[in-house]
C-alpha positions as CSV (number, residue, x, y, z in Angstrom):
1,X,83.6,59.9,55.9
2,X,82.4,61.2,52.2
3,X,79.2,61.6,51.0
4,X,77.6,60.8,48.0
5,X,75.5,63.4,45.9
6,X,72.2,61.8,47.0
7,X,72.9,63.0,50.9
8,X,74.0,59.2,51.8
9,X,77.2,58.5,53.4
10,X,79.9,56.5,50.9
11,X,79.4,53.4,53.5
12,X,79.2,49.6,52.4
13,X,76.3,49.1,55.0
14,X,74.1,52.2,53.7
15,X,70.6,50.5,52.0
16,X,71.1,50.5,47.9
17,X,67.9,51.8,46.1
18,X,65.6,49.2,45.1
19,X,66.4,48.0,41.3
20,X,63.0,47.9,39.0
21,X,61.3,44.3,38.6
22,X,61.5,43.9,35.1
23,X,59.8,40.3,35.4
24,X,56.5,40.4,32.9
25,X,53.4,40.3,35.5
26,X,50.9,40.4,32.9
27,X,48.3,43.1,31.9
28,X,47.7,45.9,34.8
29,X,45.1,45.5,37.2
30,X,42.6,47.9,35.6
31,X,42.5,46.0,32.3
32,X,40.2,42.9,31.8
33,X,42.1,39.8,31.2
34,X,40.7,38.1,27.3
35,X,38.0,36.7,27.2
36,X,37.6,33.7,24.9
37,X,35.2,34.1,21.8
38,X,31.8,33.7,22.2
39,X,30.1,30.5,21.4
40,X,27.5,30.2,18.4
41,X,24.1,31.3,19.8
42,X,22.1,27.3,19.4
43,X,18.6,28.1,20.3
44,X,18.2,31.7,20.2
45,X,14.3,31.9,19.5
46,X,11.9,32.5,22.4
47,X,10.3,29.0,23.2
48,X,6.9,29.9,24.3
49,X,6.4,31.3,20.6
50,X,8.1,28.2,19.1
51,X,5.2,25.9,21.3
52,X,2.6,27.9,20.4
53,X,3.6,27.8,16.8
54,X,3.7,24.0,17.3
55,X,0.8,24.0,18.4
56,X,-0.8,25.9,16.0
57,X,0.2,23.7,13.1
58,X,-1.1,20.5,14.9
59,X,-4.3,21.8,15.3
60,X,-4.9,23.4,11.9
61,X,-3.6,20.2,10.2
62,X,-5.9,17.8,12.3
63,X,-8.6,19.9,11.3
64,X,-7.8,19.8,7.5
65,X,-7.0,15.7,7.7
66,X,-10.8,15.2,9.5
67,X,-11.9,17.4,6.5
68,X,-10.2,15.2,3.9
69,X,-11.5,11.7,6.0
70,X,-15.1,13.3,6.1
71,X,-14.6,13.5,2.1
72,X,-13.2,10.3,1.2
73,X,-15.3,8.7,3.4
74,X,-18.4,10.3,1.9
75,X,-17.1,10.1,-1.8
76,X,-15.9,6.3,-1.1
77,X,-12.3,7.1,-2.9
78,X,-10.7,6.1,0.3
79,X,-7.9,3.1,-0.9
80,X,-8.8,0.2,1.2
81,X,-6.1,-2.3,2.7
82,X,-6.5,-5.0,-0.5
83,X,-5.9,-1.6,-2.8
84,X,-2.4,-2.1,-3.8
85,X,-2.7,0.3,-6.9
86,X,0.0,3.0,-7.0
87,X,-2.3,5.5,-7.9
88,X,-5.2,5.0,-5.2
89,X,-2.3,5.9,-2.5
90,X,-0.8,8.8,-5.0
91,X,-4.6,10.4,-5.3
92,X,-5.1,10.2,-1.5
93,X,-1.5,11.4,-0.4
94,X,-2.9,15.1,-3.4
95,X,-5.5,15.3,-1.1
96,X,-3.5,15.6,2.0
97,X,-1.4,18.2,0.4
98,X,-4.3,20.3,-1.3
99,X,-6.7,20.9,1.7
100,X,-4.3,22.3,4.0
101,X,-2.5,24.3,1.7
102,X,-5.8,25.3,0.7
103,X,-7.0,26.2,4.0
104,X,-3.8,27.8,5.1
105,X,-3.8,30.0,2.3
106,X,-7.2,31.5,2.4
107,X,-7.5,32.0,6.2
108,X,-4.3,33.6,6.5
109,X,-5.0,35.5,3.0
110,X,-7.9,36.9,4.3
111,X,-7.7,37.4,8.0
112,X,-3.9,36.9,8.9
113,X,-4.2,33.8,10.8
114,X,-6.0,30.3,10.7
115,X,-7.9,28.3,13.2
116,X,-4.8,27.2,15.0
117,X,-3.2,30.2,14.8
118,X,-6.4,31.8,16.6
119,X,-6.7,29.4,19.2
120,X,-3.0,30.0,19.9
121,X,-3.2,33.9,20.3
122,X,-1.1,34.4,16.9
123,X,-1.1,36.1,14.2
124,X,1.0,36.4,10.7
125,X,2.4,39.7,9.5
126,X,5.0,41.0,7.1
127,X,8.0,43.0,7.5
128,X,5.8,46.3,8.6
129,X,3.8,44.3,11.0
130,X,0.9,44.5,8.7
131,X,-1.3,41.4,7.8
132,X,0.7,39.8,4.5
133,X,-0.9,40.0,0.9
134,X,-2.1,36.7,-1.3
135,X,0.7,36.7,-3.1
136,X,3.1,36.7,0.1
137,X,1.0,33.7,1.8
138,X,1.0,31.5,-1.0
139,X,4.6,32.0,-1.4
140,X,5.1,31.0,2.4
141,X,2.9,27.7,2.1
142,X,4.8,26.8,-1.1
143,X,7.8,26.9,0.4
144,X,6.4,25.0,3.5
145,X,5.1,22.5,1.2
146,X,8.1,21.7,-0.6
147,X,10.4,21.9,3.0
148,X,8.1,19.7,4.9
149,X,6.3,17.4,2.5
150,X,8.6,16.7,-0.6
151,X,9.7,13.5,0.7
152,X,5.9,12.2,0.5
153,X,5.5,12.6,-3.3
154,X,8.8,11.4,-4.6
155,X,9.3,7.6,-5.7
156,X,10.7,5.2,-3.4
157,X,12.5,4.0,-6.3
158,X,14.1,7.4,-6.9
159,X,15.4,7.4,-3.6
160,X,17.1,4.0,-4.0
161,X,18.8,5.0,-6.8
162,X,20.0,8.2,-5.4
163,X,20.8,7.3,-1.7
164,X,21.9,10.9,-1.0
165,X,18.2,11.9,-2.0
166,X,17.3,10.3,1.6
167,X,19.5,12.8,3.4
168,X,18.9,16.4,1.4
169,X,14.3,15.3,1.7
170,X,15.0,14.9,5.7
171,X,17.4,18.1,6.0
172,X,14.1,20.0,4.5
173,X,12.2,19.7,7.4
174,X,15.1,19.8,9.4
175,X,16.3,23.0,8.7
176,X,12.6,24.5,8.3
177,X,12.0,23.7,12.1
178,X,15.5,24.1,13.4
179,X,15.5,27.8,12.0
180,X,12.4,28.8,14.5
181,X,15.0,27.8,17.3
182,X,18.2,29.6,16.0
183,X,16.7,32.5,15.3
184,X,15.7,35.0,17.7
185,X,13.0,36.3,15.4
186,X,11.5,32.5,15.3
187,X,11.0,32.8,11.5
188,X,11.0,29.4,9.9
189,X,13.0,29.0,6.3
190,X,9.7,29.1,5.2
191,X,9.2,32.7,6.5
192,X,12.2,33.9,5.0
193,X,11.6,34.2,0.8
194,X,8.0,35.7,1.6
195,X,9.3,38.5,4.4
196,X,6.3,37.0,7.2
197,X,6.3,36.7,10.7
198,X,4.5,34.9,13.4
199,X,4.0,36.9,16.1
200,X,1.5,36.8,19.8
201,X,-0.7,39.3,19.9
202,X,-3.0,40.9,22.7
203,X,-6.7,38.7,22.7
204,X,-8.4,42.0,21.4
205,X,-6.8,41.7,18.2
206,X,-7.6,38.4,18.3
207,X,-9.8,38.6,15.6
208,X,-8.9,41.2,13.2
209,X,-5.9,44.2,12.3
210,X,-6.4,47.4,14.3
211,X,-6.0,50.3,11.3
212,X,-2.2,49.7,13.1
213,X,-1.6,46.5,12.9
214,X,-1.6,43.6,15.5
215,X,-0.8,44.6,19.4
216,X,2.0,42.6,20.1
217,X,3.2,41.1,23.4
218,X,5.9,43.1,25.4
């Protein structure tokens, strides 16, 4: 009997090495397998913010609509249900428009937030978490103005001769609201061409700008 030069005897029966499995069995145990991509991030912005923002706007707008009713009512300008005069309805609808403007302007000018805004624990700031300038806040409520409120002021008649009108006047609000959500900042479109920010802040600083700037909430 012979031998081979690996030490086993030249015998049909002896056990043949085992051949390598060539078959593919994927990616080694010690790598994750792919993961798919991620999915687009829907509402990214932190909810309690977005209620209290909500919030905030319903309250300083009720209080600017009573102010407007108080003053028609006084003045007697209010258009009454026989008034079908285009431009009773036009002079009422400026009114709407002006006082809160108005009123969000110069309480968020001057103190950083406005009635609602207080009541809600928020403040507005800019980029450097500072209370924003004149010029910042009435570029912020213009932009709000024009997002949220176009669609009052245009004709009707305009809108029935361009149909896609319709669409791009309800996309405005749309898109001003549906930004708060997406983002995880919760700045509005309206937030975005002045550089503000609504923020919570601690009740101290409730009322005013440390030399710092607002406490926020961790």
């Amino acid at each position: 009997m012979t031998r081979t030069g690996d030490g086993n005897a030249s015998d049909p029966a002896s056990p043949r090495p085992p051949e390598p499995d060539t078959r593919d069995l994927g990616p080694p145990d010690d790598e994750p397998p792919p993961q798919p991509p991620p999915r687009p991030v829907l509402f990214g912005g932190d909810m309690r913010l977005i209620l209290r923002r909500v919030g905030a706007w319903l309250i300083d707008f009720t209080i600017a609509y009573f102010v407007v009713y108080v003053a028609v009512s006084i003045a007697g300008v209010a258009p009454t249900p026989e008034a079908t005069a285009e431009s009773d309805v036009t002079g009422l609808v400026v009114w709407l428009l002006a006082v809160p403007f108005v009123y969000r302007w110069a309480m968020q000018s001057a103190l950083g937030y406005t009635l609602g805004k207080l009541g809600m624990g928020l403040r507005l700031v800019d980029r450097d978490g500072r209370p924003p300038g004149p010029i910042a806040v009435l570029n912020r409520e213009a932009v709000q103005l024009v997002l949220l409120f176009t669609w009052q002021v245009v004709p009707q008649s305009a809108t029935e001769q361009v149909p896609i009108l319709t669409t791009l006047l309800i996309l405005g609000p749309l898109g001003d609201v549906y930004a708060m959500f997406r983002r995880r900042d919760t700045r509005a479109l309206h937030d975005l061409p002045a550089g503000t920010q609504v923020i919570r802040v601690a009740r101290a600083d409730a009322y005013g700008a440390s030399r710092d700037g607002p406490r926020r909430y961790s």
